[in-house]
C-alpha positions as CSV (number, residue, x, y, z in Angstrom):
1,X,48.5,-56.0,-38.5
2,X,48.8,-54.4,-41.8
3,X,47.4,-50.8,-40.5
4,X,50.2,-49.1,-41.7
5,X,49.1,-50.0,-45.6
6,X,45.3,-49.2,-44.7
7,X,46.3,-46.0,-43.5
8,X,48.0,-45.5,-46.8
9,X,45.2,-46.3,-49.0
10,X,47.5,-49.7,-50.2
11,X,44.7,-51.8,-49.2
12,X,41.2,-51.9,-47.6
13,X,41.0,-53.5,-43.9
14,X,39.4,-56.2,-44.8
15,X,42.1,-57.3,-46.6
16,X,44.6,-57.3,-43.6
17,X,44.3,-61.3,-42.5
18,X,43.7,-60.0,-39.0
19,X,40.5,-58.2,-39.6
20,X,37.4,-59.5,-38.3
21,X,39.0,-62.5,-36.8
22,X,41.9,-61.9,-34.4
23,X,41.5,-58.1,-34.7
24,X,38.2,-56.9,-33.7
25,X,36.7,-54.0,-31.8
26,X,36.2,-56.4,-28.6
27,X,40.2,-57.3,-29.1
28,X,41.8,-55.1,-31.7
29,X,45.4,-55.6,-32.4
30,X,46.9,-52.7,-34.2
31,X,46.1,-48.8,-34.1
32,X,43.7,-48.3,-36.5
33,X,41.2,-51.1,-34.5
34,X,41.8,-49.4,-30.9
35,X,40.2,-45.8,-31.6
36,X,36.7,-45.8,-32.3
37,X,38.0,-43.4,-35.2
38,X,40.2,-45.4,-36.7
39,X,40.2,-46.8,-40.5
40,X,39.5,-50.4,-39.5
41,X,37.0,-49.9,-36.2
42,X,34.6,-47.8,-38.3
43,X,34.9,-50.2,-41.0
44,X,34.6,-52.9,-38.5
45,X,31.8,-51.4,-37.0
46,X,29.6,-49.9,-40.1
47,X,31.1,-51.8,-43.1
48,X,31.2,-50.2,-46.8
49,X,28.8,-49.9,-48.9
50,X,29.8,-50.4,-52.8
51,X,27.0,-52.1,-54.7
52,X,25.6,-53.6,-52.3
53,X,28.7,-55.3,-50.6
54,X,29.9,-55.0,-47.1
55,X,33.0,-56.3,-45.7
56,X,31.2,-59.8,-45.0
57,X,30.8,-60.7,-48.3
């Protein structure tokens, strides 16, 4: 879990290797998954929207 990083603005969660596969909302593995506030469930959970990307892409 690279939460720690996310949280400092190092890198975007869906660049931890986690995200979206063993780290989701249904089975989050570090901090910023479990809250419904945190960095990586709300990007889980509404993606990002950059010209016309989302975290699936």
């Amino acid at each position: 879990c690279q939460c720690g990083r996310v949280l400092q603005g190092l890198i975007k969660p869906s660049e931890c290797p986690l995200f979206g596969k063993s780290c989701t909302a249904d089975h989050p593995v570090g901090a910023c998954m479990v809250s419904v506030e945190g960095s990586c469930a709300a990007w889980y959970k509404y993606g990002y929207s950059s010209g016309g990307s989302t975290w699936e892409d």
